[in-house]
C-alpha positions in Angstrom: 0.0 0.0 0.0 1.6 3.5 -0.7 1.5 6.0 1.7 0.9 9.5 0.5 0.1 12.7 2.7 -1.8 15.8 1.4 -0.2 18.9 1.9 -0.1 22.7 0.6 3.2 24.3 -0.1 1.8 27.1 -0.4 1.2 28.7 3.4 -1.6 31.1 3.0 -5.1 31.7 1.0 -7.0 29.0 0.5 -4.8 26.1 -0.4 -3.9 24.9 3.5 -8.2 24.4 3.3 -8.3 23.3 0.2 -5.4 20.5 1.5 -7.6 19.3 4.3 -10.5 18.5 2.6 -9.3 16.8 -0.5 -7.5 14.3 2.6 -10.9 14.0 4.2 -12.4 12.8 0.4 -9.7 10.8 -0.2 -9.1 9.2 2.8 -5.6 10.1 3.2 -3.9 12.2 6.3 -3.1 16.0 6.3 0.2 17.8 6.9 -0.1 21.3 7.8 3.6 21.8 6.5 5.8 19.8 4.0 8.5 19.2 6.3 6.1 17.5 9.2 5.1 14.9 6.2 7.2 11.1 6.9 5.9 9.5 3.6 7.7 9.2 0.7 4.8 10.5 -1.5 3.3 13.9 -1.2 -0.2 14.9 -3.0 0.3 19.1 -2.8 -0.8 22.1 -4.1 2.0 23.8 -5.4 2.6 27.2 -7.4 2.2 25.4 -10.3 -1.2 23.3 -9.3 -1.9 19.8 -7.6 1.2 17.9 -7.7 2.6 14.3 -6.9 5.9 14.6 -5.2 8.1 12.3 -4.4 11.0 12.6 -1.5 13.7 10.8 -1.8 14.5 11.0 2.0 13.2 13.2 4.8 16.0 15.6 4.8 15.7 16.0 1.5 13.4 18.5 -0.6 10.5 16.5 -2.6 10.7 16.4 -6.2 7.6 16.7 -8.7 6.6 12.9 -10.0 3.2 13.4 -11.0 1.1 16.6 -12.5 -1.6 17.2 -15.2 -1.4 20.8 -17.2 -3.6 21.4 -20.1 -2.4 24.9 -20.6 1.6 24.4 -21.3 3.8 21.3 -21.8 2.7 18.8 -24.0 -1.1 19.2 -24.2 -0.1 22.9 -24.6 2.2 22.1 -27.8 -1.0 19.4 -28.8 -3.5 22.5 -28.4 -2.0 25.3 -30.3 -0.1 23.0 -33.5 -2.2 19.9 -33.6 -5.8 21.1 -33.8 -6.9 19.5 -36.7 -9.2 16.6 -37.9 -6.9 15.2 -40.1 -5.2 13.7 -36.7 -5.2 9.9 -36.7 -6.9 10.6 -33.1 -9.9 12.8 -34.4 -10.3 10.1 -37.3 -10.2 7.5 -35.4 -12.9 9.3 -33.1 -15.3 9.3 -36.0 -14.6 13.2 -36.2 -15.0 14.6 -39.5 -16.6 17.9 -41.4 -19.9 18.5 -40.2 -20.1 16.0 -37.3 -18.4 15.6 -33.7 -19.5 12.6 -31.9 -20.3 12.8 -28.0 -17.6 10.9 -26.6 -16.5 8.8 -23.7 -12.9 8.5 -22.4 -13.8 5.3 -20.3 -10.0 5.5 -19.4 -8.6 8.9 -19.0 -5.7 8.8 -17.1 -3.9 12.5 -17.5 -6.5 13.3 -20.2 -4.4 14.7 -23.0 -6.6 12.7 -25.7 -9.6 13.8 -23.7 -8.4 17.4 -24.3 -7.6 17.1 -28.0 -11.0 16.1 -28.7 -12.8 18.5 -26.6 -10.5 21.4 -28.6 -11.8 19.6 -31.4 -15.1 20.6 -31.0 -16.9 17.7 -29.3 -18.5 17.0 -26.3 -16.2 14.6 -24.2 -16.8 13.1 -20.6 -13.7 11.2 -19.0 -14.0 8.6 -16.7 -11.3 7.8 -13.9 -11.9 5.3 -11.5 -8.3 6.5 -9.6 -9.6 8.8 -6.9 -5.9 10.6 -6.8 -5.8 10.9 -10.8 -9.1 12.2 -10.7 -8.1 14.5 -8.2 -5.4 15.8 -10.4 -7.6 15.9 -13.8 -10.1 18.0 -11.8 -7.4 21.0 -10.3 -5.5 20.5 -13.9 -9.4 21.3 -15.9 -10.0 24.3 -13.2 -6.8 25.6 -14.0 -7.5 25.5 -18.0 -10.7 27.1 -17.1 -9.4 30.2 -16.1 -6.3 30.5 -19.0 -6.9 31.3 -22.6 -9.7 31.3 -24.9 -8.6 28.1 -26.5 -7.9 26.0 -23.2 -11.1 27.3 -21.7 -13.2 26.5 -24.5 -11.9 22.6 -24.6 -12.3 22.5 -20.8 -15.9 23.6 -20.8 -16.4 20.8 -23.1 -15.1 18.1 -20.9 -17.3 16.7 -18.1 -15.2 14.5 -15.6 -16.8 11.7 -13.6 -14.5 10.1 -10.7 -16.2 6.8 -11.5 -15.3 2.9 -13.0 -16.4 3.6 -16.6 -18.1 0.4 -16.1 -20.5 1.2 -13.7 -21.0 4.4 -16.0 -22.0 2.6 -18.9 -24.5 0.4 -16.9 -26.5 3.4 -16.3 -29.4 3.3 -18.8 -28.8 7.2 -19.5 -24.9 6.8 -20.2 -25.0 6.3 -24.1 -22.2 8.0 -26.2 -21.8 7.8 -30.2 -17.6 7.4 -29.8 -16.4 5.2 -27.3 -12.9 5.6 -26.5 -10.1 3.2 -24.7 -6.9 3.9 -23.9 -5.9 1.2 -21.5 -3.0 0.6 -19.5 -0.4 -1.2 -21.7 1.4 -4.2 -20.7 4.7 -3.4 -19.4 7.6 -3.6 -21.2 11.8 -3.9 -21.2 12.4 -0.6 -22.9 8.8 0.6 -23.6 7.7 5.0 -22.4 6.2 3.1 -19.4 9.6 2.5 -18.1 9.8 6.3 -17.4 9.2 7.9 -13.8 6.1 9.3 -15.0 4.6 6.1 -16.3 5.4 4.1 -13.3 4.1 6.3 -10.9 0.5 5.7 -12.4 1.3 2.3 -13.1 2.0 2.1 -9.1 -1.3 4.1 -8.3 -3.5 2.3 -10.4 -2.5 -0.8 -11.4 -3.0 -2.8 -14.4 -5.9 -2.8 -16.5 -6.8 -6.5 -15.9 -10.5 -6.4 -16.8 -9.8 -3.7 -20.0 -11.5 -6.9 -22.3 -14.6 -7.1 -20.2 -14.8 -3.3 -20.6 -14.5 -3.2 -24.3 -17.4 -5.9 -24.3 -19.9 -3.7 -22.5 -18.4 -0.4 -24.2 -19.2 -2.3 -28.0 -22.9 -2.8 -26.1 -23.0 0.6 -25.2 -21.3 2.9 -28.0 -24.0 4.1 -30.9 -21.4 4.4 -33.4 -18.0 3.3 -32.9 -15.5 2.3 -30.2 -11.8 3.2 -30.3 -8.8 1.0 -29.1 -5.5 2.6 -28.6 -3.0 0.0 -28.4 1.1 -0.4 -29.1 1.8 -1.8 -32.3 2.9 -4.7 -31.6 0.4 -5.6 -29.6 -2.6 -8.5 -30.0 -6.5 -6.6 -30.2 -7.9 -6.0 -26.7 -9.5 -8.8 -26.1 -8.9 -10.9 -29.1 -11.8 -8.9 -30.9 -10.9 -8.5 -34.6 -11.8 -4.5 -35.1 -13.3 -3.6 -38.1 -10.0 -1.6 -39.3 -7.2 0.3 -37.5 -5.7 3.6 -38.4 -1.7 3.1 -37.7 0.8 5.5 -36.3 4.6 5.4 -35.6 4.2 3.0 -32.4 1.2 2.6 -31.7 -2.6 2.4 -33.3 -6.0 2.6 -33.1 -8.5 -0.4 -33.5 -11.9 1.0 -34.6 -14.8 -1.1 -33.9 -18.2 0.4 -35.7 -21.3 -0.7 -34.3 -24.2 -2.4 -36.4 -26.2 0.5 -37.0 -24.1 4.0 -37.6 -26.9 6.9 -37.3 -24.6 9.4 -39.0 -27.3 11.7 -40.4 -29.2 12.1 -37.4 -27.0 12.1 -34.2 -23.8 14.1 -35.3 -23.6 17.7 -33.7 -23.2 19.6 -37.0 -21.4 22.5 -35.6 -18.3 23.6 -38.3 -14.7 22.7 -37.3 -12.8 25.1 -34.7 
């Protein structure tokens, strides 16, 4: 079991408060200071948002393992100079002029596919079944909120549920046209999971040992498609042959289209961003 405390490194305003009651919905213990905290994994609120730190030792200063940012980094990059449908991600998504699917990120992890889509255009809801992960989607989408147009508009588009997409899609009301899955992959020697980032989540959350049963209820559930993200060497989730796959570089996506497609009349027609 790791042992993680919830702390603010920020002294004053509202993020000592704000550190005490994400413990109390987590379940975790509080720190009123970084220093008082003995386990080797803090969940803070830093200057630059909610953070996973890790510290190496007590008497020395924790290290950031673990954040989410939709405004800079990567998903920055993603936002600004890969907005376009032409994407093997939008395709695969069922995006295309004239029409963006509602969609369901039944795994969404740190969200950065979640966040193309939604700066796409479409209406995306994410679900994470890691209450600390969720945590971390949630302060990461309130922080893209309140930053520029086009980060603000993609978060208002993204609805996040700290649920097992499972028991989402058992709901009679949960019915999307895109499924999407973007399960954990089997680890590798050598593989992008081998790096810090990868096997901190991998260490949170665990394998995704029941991804096949998932894809089963998803296919049930999904009006018009449902999309497989998978390495490329890698069998189909499952052992369900999709009906094609859209390759990149290292990795692909297995479509699988549903019996009926009702492209004329559920598509939201609103033009391309």
């Amino acid at each position: 079991m790791i042992e993680i405390t919830v702390v603010s490194t920020i002294p004053s305003g509202i993020f000592p408060q704000k550190a005490l009651d994400l413990a109390a919905k987590l379940g975790l213990p509080a720190a009123a200071d970084p220093a008082q905290c003995r386990t080797p994994l803090l969940l803070a609120y830093t200057a630059e948002g909610l953070q996973l730190l890790h510290r190496p030792s007590p008497a020395k200063r924790p290290l950031p393992l673990l954040a989410i940012d939709f405004v800079g980094g990567k998903n920055g990059y993603r936002l600004l100079h890969e907005r376009t449908i032409r994407q093997p991600l939008a395709r695969a998504a069922g995006i295309r002029p004239g029409c963006r699917p509602t969609i369901l990120d039944a795994t969404a992890g740190l969200g950065g596919d979640a966040f193309v889509l939604a700066s796409l255009g479409c209406q995306v809801t994410m679900c994470e079944r890691s209450p600390l992960l969720a945590a971390l989607l949630d302060d990461a989408l309130s922080r893209a909120g309140q930053a520029s147009s086009l980060a603000a508009q993609a978060a208002s588009r993204l609805t996040l549920l700290a649920i097992d997409a499972r028991h989402h899609l058992e709901a009679e009301e949960a019915t999307y046209q895109t499924i999407y899955l973007d399960p954990m992959y089997p680890q590798r020697n050598q593989s992008a999971l081998n790096r810090q980032t990868m096997r901190a989540i991998r260490s949170l959350v665990g394998d995704d040992d029941d991804s096949g049963q998932l894809l089963e209820l998803a296919r049930r559930r999904a009006k018009e498609r449902v999309t497989v993200k998978r390495p490329q060497p890698s069998p189909h989730l499952g052992e369900a042959k999709p009906s094609h796959a859209i390759f990149m570089k290292s990795s692909r996506f297995d479509v699988y289209l549903a019996a009926e497609r009702r492209f004329s009349t559920t598509c939201d027609t609103s033009p391309p961003p």
